[in-house]
N, C-alpha and C positions, 0 to 999 in steps of 0.2 A: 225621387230619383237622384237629387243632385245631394243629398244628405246621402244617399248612399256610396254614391262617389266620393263623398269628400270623407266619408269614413274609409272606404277601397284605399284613395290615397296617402290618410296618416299611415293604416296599416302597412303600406307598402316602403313608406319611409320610417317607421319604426322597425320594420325587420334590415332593412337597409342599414340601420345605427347598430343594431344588435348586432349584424354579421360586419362591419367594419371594427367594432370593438372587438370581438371573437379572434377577426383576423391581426390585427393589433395586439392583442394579449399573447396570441399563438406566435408572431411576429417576435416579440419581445422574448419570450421562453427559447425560443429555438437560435435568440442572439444573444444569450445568458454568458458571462464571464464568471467562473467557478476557477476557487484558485486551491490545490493539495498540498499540502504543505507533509513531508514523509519526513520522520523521525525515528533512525534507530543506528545500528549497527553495521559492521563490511559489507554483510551480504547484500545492503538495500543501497551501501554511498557510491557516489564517483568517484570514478576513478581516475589518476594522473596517465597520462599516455605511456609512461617506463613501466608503468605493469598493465598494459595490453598484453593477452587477451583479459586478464580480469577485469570485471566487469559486475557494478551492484546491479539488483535489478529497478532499482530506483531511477537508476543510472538512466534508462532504456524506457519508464516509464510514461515519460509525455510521447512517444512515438505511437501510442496505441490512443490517444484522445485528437479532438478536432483542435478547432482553434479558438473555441469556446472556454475551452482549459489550461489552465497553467499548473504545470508542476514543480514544485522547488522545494528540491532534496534536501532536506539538512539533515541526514543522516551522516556517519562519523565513525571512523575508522578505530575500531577497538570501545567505543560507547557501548554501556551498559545505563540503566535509566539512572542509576548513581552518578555515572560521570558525565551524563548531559544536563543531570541541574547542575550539579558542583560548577563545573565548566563556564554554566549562564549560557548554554546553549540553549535551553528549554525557553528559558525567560528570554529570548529574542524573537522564538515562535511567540511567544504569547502575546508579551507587545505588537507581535505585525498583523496579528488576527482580524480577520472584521468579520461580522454576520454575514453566515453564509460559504465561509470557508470550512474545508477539510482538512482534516491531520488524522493520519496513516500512521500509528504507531505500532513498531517491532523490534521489541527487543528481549534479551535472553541468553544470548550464546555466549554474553560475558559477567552478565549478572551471574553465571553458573559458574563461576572460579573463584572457587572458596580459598583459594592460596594467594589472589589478589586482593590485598586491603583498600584499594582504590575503586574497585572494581563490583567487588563482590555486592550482590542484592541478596537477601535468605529470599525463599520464594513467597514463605505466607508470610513475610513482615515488609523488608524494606521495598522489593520487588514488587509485589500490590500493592503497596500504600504511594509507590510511584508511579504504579498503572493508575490511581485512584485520583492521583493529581492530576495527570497529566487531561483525562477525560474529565473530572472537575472543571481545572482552570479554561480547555477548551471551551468549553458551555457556558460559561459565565461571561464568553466575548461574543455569544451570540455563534461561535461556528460549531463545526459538529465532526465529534471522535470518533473514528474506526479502528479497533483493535485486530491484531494479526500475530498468530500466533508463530515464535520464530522457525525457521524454513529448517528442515532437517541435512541434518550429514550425512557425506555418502560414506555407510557403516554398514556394509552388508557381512551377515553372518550366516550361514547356511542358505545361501542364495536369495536373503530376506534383508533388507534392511531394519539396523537395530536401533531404536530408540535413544539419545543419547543425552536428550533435555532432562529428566527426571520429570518431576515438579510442575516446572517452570509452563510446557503448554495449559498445562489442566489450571492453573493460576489466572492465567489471561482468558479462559473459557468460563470461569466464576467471575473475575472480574465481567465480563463481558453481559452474564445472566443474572448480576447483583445490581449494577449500574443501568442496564437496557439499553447495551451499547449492542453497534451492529460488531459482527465479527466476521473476519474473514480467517479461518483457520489452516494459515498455509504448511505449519507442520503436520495435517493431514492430509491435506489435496497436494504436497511434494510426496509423502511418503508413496502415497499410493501413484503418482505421475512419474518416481526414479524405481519403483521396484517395477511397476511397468515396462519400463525401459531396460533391467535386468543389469547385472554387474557390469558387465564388458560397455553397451553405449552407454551409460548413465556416465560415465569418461568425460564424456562431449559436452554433460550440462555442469560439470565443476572444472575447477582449473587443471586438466592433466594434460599437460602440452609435453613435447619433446624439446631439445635445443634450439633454442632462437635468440633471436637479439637482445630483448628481456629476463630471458632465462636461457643464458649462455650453457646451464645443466641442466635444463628440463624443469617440471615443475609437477607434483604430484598432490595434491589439495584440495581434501577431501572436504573441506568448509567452504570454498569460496567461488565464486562461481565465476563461467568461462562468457563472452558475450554471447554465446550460442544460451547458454544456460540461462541467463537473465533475460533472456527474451521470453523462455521458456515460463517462466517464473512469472513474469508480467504477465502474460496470457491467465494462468492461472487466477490471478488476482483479478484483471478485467473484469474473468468469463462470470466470476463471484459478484462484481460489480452492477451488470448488468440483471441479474436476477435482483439483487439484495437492494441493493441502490438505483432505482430506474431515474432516481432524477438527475443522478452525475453519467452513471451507463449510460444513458441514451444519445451522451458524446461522445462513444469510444467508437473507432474506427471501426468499420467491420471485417475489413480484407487487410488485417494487421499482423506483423511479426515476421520474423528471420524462417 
């Protein structure tokens, strides 16, 4: 009898160790510090207050995560992945990296200006070979690459918006399937989220304001988007987050956005 007690009580003080470590591991995961580090182009930077309402959706991004997460923009106003190495913008992300961070890259809308020599990326050479870097060098610090493909313009033609990247998504959708990187493909989930929306409100998610203090003549801009728009945009990206990525997702806000 008393060997069986004293077997009752280790058992009882081993599941006791087991469910404090449990609760300790769960403990620590749910007090996790994850830091996104975004890299691209207008549509994703901050913005200066003289051009309110524009607004990146980068911009707007930590408002949709707890306090588990940090996000720091270094996206860049007119950057193509050519002029963010050139730059040493890249190479600043990379030095600041540690295992276990994210980097959010999007870019495209300026690698597509074949008439800028600063600028210009071809899509199947310089443009992937700088997607290739950039997901490379991430890995090699231990953090880990999300590719997104760049957000569409509002280009409607026959009440349908029209494709205006060429190339350029389907480039980051290979990269994406050659490298086995995750993807969040927001020139698909915008296309389909602004022709939803139909010509006339689709307005409201890019920059087409009337006269104001910033734009004393109104502003009609059809790239870049309004803060009503990059909230919009954010969501987007999240809602991709929480299926594809459950281990960064499962900090994002749930009762989030404009």
């Amino acid at each position: 009898m008393r060997e069986t007690n004293k077997r009752s009580v280790l058992l009882c003080v081993l599941l006791s160790f087991c469910l404090m470590s449990f609760n300790c591991r769960e403990q620590e995961e749910n007090t996790a510090n994850f830091k996104v580090y975004t890299i691209g182009d207008s549509t994703m930077a901050n913005k200066t207050a003289d051009k309110f309402p524009e607004t990146g959706w980068g911009q707007v991004l930590s408002d949709y995560f707890d306090s588990n997460v940090t996000v720091d923009n270094r996206a860049k106003n007119g950057s193509s992945t050519k002029t963010f190495i050139n730059e040493g913008r890249w190479q600043q992300v990379a030095e600041s990296l540690t295992v276990g961070d994210y980097v959010f890259i999007q870019f495209g809308h300026n690698d597509e200006k074949s008439n800028d020599t600063l600028r210009y990326a071809a899509p199947h050479g310089l443009y992937k070979s700088n997607l290739e870097k950039f997901v490379n060098e991430t890995r090699a610090k231990g953090a880990i690459p999300v590719l997104l493909t760049p957000i569409p313009r509002r280009a409607f033609k026959s009440g349908k918006l029209s494709d205006t990247h060429g190339e350029y998504p389907e480039v980051v959708r290979q990269v994406s399937r050659e490298l086995e990187v995750e993807l969040i493909d927001l020139n698909q989930l915008g296309t389909d989220y602004v022709n939803k929306l139909g010509e006339e409100l689709s307005k409201e998610t890019y920059l087409w304001v009337g006269p104001c203090a910033n734009y004393p003549e109104g502003k009609q801009d059809n790239t870049h988007l309004s803060e009503k728009g990059a909230h919009q945009f954010a969501v987007l990206v999240t809602n991709e987050l929480r299926k594809k990525i459950p281990s960064l997702g499962r900090f994002i806000i749930k009762e989030n956005g404009k």
